[in-house]
Backbone as JSON, one array per atom type, in Angstrom:
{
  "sequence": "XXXXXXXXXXXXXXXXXXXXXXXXXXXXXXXXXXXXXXXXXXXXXXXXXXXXXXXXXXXXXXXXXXXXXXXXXXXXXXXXXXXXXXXXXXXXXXXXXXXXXXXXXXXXXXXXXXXXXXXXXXXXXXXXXXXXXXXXXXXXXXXXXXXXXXXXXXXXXXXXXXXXXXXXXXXXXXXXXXXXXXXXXXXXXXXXXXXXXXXXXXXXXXXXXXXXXXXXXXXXXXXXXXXXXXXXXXXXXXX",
  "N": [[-4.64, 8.56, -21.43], [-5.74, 8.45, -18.54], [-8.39, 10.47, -16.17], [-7.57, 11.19, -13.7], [-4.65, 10.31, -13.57], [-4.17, 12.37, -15.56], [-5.11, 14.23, -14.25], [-3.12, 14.58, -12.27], [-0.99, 14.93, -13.77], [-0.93, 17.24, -14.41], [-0.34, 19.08, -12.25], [1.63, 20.61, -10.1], [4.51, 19.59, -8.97], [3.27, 17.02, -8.2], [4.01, 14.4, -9.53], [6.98, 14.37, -8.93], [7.14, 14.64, -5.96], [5.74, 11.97, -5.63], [7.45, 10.3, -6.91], [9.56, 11.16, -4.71], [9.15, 9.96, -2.17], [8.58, 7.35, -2.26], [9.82, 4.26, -1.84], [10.58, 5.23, 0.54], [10.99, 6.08, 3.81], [8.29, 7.55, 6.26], [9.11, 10.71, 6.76], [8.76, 13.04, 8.0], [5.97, 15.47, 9.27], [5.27, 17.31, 7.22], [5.48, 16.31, 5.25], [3.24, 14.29, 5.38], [1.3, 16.29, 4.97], [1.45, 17.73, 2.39], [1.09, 15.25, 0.88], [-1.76, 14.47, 1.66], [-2.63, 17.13, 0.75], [-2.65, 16.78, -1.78], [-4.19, 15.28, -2.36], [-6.62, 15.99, -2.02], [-6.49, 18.25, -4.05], [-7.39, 16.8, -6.47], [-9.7, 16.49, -5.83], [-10.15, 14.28, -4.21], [-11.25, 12.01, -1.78], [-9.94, 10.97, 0.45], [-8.34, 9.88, 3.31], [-10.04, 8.42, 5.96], [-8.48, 8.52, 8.67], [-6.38, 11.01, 8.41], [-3.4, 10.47, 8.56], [-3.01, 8.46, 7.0], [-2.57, 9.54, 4.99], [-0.64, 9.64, 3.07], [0.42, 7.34, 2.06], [-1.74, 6.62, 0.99], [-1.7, 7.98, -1.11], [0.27, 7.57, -2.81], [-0.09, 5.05, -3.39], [-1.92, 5.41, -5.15], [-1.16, 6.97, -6.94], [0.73, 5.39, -8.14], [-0.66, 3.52, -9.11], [-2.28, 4.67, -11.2], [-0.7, 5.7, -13.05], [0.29, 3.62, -13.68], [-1.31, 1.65, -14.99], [-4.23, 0.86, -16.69], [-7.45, 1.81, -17.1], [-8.94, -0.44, -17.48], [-7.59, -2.61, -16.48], [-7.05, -4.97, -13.95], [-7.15, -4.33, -10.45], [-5.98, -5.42, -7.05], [-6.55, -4.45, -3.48], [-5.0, -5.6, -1.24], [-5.84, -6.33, 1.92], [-7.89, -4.78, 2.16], [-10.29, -1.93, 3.23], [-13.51, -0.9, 3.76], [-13.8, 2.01, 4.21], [-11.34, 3.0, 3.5], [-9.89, 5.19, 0.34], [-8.8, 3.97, -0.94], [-9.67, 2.12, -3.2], [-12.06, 2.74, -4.07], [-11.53, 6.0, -4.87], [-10.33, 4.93, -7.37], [-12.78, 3.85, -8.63], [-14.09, 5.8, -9.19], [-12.2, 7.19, -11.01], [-12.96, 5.93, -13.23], [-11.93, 3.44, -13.43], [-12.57, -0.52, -13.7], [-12.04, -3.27, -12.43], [-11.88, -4.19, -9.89], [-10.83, -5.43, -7.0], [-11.28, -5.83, -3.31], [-10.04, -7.61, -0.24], [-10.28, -9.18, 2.93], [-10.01, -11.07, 5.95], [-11.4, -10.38, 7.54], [-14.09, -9.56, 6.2], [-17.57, -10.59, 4.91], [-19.53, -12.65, 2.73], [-19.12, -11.77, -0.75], [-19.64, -8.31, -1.73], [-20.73, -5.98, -3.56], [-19.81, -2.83, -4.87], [-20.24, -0.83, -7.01], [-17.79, -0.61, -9.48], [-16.51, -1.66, -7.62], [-15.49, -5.46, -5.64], [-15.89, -6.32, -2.88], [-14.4, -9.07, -0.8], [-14.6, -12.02, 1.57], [-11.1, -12.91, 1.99], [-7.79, -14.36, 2.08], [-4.56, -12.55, 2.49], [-2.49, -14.1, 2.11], [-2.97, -16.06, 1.3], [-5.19, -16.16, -1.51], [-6.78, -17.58, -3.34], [-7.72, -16.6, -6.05], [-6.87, -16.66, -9.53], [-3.58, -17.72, -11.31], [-1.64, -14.46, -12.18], [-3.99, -12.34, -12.3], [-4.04, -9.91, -11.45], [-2.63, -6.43, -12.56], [-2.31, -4.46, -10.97], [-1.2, -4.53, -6.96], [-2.01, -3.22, -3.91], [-1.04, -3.29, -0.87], [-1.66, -2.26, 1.77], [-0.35, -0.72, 5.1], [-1.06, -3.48, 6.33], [0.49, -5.72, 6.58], [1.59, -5.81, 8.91], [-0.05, -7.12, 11.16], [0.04, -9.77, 11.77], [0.97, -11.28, 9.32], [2.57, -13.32, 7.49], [5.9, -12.32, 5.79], [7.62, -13.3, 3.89], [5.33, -15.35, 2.72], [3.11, -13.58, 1.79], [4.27, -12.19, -0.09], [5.24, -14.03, -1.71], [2.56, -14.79, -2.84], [1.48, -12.44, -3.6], [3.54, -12.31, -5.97], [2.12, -14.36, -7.55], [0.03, -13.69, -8.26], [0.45, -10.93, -9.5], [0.43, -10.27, -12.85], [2.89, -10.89, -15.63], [5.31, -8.21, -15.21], [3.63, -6.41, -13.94], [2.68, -4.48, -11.17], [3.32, -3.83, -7.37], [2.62, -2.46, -4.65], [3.24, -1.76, -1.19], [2.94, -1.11, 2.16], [3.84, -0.21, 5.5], [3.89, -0.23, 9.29], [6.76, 1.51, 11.05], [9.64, 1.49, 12.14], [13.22, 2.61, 12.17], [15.12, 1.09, 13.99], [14.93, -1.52, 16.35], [12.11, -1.41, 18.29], [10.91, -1.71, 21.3], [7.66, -3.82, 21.78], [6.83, -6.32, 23.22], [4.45, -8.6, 24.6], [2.1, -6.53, 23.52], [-0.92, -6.45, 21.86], [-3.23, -6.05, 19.34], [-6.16, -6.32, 17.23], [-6.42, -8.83, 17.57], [-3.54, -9.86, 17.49], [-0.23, -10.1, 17.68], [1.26, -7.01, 18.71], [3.68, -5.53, 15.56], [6.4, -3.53, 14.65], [7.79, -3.14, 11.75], [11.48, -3.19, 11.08], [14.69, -1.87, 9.96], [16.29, -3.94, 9.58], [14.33, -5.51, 9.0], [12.86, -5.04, 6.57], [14.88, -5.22, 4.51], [15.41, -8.02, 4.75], [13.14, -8.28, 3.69], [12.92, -7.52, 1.16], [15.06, -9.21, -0.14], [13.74, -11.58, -0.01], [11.38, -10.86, -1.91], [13.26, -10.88, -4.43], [13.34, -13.13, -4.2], [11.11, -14.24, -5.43], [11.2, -12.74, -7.58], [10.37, -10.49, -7.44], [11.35, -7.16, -7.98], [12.69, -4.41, -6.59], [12.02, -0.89, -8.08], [12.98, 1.48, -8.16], [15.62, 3.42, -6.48], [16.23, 3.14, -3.05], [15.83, 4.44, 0.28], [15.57, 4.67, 3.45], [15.67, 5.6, 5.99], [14.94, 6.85, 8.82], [12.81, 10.22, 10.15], [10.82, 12.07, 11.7], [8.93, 10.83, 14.68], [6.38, 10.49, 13.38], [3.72, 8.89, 13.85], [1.5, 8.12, 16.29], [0.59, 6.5, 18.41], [-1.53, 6.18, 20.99], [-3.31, 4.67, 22.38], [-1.02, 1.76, 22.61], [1.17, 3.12, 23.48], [3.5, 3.69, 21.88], [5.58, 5.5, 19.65], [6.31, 6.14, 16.41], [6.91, 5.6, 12.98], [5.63, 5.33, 9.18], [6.64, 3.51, 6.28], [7.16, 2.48, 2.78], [7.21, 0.57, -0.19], [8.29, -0.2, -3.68], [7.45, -2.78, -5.88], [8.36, -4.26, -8.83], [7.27, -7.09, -11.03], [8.88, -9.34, -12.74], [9.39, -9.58, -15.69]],
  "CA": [[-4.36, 8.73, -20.0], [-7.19, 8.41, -17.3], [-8.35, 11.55, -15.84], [-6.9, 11.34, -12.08], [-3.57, 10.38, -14.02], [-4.04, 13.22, -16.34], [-5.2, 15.51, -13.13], [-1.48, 14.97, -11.46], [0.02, 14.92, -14.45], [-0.8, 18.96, -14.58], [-0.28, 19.24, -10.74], [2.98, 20.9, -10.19], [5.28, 18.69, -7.95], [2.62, 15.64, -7.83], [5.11, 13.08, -9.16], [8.54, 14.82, -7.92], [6.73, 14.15, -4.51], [5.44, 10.64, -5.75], [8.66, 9.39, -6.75], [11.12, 10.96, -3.83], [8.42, 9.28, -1.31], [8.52, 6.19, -2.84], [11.08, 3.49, -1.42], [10.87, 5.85, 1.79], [10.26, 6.24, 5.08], [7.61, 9.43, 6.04], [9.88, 11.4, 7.55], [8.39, 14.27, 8.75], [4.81, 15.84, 8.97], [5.13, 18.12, 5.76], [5.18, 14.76, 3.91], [2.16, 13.81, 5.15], [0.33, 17.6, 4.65], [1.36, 17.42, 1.12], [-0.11, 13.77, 0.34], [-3.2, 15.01, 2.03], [-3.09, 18.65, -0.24], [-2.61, 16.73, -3.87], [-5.63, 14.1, -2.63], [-7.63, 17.39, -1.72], [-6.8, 19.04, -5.24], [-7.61, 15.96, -7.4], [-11.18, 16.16, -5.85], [-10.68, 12.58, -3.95], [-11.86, 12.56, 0.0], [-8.43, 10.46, 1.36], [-8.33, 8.41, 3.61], [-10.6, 9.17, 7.07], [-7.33, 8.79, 9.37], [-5.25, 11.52, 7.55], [-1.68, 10.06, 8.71], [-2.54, 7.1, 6.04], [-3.43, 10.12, 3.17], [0.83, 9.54, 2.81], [0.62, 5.99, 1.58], [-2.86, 6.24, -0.02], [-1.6, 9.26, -2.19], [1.59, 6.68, -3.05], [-0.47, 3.53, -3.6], [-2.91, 5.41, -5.96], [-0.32, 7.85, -8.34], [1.69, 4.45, -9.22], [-1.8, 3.13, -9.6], [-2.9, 5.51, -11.95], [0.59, 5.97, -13.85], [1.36, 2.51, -14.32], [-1.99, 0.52, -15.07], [-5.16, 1.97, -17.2], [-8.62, 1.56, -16.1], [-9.97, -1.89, -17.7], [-6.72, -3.74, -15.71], [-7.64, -5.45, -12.66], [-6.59, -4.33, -9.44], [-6.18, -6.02, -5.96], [-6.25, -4.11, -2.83], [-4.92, -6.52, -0.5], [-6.19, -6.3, 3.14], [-9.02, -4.02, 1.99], [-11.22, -2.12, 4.07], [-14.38, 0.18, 3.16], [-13.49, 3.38, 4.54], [-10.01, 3.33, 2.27], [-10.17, 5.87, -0.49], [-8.04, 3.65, -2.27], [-10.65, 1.46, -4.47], [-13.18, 4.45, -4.26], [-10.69, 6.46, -5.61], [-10.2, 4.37, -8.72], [-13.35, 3.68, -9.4], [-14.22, 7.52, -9.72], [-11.32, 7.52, -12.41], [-13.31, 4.73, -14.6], [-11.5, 1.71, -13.42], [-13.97, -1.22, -13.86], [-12.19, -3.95, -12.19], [-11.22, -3.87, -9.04], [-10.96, -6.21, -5.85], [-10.66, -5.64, -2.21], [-10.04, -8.61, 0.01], [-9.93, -8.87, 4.08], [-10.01, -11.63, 6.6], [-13.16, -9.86, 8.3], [-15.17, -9.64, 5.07], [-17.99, -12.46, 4.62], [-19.68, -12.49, 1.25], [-18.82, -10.89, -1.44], [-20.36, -7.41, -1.74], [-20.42, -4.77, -4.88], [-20.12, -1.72, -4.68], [-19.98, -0.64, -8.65], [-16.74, -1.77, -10.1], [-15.68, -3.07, -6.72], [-16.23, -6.48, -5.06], [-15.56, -6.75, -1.83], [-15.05, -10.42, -0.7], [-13.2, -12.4, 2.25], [-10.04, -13.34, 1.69], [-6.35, -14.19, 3.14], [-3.34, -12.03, 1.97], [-1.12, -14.97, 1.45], [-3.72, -17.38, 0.2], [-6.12, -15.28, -1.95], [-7.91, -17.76, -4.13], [-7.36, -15.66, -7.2], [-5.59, -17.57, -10.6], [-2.3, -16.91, -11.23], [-1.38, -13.63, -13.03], [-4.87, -12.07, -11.91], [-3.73, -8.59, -11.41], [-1.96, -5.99, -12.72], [-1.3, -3.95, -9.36], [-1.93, -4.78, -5.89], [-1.95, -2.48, -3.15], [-1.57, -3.6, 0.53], [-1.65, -0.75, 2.49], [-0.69, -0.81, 6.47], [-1.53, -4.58, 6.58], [1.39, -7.15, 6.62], [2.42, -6.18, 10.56], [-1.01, -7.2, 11.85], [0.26, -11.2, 12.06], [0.99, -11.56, 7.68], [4.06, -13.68, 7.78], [6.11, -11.49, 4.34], [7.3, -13.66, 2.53], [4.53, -15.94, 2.23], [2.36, -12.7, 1.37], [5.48, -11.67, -1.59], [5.01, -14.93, -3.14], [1.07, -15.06, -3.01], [1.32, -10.9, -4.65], [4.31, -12.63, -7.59], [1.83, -15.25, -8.16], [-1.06, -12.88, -8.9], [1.09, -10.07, -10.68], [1.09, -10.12, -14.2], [4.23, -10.16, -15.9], [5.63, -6.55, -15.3], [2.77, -5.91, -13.27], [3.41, -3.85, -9.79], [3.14, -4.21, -6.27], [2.85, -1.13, -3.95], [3.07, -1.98, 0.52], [3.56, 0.09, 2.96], [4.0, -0.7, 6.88], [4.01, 0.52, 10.51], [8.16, 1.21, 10.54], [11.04, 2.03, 12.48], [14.67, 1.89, 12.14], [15.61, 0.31, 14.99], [14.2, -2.54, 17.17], [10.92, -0.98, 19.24], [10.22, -2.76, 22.32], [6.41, -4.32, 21.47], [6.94, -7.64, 23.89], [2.92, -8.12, 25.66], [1.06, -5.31, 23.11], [-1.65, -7.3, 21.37], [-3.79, -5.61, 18.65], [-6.21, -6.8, 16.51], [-6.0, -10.13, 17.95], [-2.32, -10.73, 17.17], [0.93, -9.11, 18.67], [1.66, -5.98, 17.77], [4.3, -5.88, 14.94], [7.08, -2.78, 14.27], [9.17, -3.22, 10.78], [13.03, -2.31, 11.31], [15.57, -1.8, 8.9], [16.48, -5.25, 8.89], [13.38, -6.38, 8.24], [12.66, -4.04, 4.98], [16.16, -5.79, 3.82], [14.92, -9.1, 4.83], [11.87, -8.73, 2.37], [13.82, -6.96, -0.37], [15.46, -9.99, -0.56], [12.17, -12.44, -0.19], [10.7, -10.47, -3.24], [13.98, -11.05, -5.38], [13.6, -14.52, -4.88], [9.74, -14.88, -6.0], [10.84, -12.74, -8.99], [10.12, -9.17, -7.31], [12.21, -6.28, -7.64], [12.2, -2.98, -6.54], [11.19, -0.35, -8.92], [13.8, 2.59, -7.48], [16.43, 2.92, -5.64], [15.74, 3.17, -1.68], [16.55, 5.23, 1.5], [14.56, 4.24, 4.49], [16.31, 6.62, 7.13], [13.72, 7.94, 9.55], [12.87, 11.33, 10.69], [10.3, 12.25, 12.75], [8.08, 10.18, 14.65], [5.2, 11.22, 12.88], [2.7, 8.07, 14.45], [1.87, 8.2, 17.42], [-0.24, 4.89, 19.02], [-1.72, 6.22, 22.7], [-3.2, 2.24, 23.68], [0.1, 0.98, 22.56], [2.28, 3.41, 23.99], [3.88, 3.42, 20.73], [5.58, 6.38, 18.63], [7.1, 5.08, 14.83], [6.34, 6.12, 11.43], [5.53, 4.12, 7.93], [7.06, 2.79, 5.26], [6.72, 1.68, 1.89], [7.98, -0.65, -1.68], [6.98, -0.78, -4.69], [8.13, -3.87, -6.51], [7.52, -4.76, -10.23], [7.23, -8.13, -10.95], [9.85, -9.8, -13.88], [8.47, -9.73, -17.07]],
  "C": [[-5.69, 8.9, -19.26], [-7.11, 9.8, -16.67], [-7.63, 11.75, -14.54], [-5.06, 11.13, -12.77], [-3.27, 11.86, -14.96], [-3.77, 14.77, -15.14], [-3.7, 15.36, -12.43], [-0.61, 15.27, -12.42], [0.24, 17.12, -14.87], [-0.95, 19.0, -13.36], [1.08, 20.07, -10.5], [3.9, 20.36, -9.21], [4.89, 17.48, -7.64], [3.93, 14.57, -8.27], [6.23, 13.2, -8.8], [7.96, 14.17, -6.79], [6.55, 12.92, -4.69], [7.02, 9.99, -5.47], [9.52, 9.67, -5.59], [10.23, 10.84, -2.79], [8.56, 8.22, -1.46], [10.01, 5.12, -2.37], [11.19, 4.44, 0.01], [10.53, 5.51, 3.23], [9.48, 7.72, 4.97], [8.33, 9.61, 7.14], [9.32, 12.59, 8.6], [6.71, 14.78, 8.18], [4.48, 16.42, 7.91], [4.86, 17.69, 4.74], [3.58, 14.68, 3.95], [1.13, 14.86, 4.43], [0.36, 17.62, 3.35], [0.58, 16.22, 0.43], [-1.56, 14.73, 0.76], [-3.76, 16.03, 1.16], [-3.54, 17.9, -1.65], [-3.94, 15.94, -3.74], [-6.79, 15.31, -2.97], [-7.71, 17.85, -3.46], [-7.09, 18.25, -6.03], [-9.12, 15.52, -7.03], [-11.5, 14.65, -5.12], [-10.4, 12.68, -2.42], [-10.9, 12.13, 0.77], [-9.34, 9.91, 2.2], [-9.13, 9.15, 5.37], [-9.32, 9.35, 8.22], [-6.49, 9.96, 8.38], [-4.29, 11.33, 7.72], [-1.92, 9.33, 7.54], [-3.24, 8.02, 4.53], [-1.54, 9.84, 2.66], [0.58, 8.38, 1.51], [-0.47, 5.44, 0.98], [-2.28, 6.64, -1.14], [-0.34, 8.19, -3.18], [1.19, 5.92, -3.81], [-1.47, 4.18, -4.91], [-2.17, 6.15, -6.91], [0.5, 6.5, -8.8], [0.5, 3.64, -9.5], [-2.07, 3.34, -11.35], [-2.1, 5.93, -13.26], [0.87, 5.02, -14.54], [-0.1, 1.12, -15.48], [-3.37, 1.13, -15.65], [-6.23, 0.78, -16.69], [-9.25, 0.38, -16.93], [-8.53, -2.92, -17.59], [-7.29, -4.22, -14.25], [-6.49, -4.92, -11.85], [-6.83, -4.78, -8.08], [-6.16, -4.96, -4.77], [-6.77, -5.67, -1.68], [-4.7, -6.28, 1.55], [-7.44, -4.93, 3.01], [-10.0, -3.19, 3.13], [-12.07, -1.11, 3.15], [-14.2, 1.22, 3.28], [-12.26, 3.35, 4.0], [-10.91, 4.08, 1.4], [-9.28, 4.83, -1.85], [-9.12, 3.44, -3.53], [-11.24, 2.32, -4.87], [-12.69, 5.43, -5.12], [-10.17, 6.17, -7.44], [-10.85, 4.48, -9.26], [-13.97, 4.82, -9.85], [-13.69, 7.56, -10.87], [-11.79, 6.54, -13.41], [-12.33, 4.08, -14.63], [-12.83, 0.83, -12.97], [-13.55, -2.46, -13.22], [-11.73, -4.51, -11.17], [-12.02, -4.79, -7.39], [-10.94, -5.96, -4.62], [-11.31, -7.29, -1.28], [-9.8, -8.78, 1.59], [-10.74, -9.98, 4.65], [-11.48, -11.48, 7.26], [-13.95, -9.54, 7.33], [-15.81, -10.89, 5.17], [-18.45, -11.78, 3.12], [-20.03, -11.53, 0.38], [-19.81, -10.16, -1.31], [-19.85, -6.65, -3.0], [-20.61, -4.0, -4.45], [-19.91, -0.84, -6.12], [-18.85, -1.23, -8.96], [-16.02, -2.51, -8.88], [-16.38, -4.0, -6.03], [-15.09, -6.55, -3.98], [-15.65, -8.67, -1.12], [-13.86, -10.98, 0.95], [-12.29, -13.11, 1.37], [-8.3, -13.11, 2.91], [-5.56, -13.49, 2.1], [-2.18, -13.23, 1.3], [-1.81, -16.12, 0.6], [-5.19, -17.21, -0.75], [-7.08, -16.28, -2.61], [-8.06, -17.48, -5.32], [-6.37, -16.98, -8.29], [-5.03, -16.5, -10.38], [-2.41, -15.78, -12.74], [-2.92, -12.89, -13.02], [-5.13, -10.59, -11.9], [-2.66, -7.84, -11.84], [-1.38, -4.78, -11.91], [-1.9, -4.32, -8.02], [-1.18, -3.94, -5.03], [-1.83, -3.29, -2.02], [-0.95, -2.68, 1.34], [-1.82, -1.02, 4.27], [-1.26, -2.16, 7.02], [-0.63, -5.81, 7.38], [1.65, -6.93, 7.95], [1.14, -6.46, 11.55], [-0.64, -9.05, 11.19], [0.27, -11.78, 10.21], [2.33, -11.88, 8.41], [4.87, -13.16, 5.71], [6.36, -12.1, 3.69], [6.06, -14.84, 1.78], [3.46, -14.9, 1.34], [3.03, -12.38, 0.03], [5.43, -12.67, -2.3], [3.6, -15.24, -3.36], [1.5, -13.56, -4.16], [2.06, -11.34, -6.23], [3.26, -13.31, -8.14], [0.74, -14.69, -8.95], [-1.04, -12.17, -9.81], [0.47, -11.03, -12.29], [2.12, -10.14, -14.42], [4.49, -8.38, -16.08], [4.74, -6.06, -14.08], [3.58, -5.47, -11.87], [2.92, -4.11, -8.37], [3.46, -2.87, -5.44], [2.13, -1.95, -2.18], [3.28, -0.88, 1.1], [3.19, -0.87, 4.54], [4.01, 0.31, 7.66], [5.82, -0.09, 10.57], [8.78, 1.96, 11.7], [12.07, 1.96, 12.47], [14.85, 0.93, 12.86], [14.73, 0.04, 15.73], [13.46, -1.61, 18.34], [10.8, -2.14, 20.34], [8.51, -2.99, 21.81], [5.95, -5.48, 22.17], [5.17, -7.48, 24.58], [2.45, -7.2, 24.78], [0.62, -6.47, 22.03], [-2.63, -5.9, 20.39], [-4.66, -6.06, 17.55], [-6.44, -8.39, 16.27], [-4.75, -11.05, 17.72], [-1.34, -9.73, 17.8], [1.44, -8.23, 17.84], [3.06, -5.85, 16.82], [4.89, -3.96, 14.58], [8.38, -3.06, 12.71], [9.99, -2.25, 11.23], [13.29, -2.6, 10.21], [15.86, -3.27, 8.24], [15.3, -6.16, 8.44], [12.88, -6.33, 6.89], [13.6, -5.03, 4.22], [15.68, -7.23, 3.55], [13.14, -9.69, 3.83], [12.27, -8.33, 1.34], [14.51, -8.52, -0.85], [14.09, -11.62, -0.84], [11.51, -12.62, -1.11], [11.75, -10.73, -3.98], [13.2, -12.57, -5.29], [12.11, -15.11, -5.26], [9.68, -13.5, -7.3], [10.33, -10.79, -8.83], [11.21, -8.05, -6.97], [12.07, -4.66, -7.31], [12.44, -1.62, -7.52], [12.66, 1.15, -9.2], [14.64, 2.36, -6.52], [15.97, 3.23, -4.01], [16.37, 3.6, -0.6], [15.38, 4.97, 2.87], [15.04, 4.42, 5.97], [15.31, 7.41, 7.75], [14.08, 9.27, 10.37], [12.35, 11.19, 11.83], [9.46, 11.27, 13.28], [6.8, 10.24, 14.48], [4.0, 10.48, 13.66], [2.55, 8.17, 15.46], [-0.02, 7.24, 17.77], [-0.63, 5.14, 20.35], [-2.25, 5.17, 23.08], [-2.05, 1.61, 23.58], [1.65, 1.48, 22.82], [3.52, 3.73, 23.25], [4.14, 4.89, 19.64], [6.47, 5.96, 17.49], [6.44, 5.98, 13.51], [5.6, 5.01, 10.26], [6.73, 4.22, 7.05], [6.81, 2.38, 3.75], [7.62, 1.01, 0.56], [6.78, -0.1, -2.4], [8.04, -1.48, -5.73], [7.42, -4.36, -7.77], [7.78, -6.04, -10.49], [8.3, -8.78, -12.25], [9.0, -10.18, -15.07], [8.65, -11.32, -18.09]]
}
């Protein structure tokens, strides 16, 4: 077992909290204070926004649980200030990608290489990785399922897939809000459904069962006028 896997694994509630987060919506602030506490006690700096220590803390315990440190991993829409990769490579993972539209050439940073890349059209052979992260990415103009069958094609057999999104139940007005250079994007219910089914049919299934009933509006967007929460999957690939 890798030490950051070993360090939650004597945590007391780290994976209770992992798993009944997992397939969720963040409901309420207490969620997030907790993600933020277990990053804190495992010695790893999170994420500089602390709303996204939720869905780091998520993306890096099924990391760390499911995939040992000389597997390759993708983080797909990458940026530098994430704790994700950073995070890994602390725990002696050695092989590890991050990939983003606004990257130019590749860069190292010890086991990671930063390089550009698209989400749906990576470049990468098939079967490439054995987890990929994309964290807070796909509603900045990623059309899903083209992105769900680029992530099957990369998987490994078995291998996992951990997303997360900007989310709300029900349909947000967003008509005119631009971000990013593309129009701002809210997942609803039906859209979650509408990729659950996307990922069956490139072979991805989800991991757990799923409740994606929102609480509070924990986000809160002052240029976009905008209060919502996140989201996230995690889909293992068919062996």
């Amino acid at each position: 077992m890798n030490p950051l896997a070993a360090r939650w694994a004597d945590t007391p509630g780290a994976a209770r909290f992992a798993f009944g987060q997992t397939n969720r919506a963040l409901r309420d602030r207490a969620a997030m204070a907790t993600a933020d506490a277990l990053l804190a006690a495992a010695g790893l700096p999170g994420h500089p926004d602390r709303r996204k220590n939720w869905d780091t803390y998520l993306a890096l315990f099924h990391a760390v649980t499911s995939v040992g440190p000389e597997e390759a991993v993708l983080d797909a829409g990458a940026e530098r200030y994430s704790a994700f990769l950073p995070s890994l490579r602390a725990a002696g993972y050695t092989r590890l990608e991050g990939i983003n539209l606004t990257f130019g050439a590749a860069e190292t940073a010890g086991a990671i290489t930063y390089r550009h890349g698209d989400v749906t059209a990576t470049g990468f052979a098939d079967a490439s990785f054995a987890f990929i992260a994309c964290l807070s990415v796909i509603e900045h103009g990623v059309d899903p399922p083209a992105f769900l069958a680029e992530a099957s094609r990369l998987l490994v057999p078995g291998g996992t897939l951990f997303v997360s999104m900007d989310y709300w139940h029900d349909p947000v007005p967003t008509d005119g809000r631009v971000a990013y250079g593309v129009p701002v994007r809210l997942f609803t219910r039906g859209d979650l459904d509408a990729m659950i089914a996307a990922a069956a049919a490139v072979g991805l299934r989800l991991e757990q069962d799923h409740d994606f009933t929102c609480g509070e509006r924990v986000i809160e967007w002052p240029a976009q006028d905008l209060r919502y929460t996140f989201a996230n999957m995690l889909l293992r690939r068919a062996r």
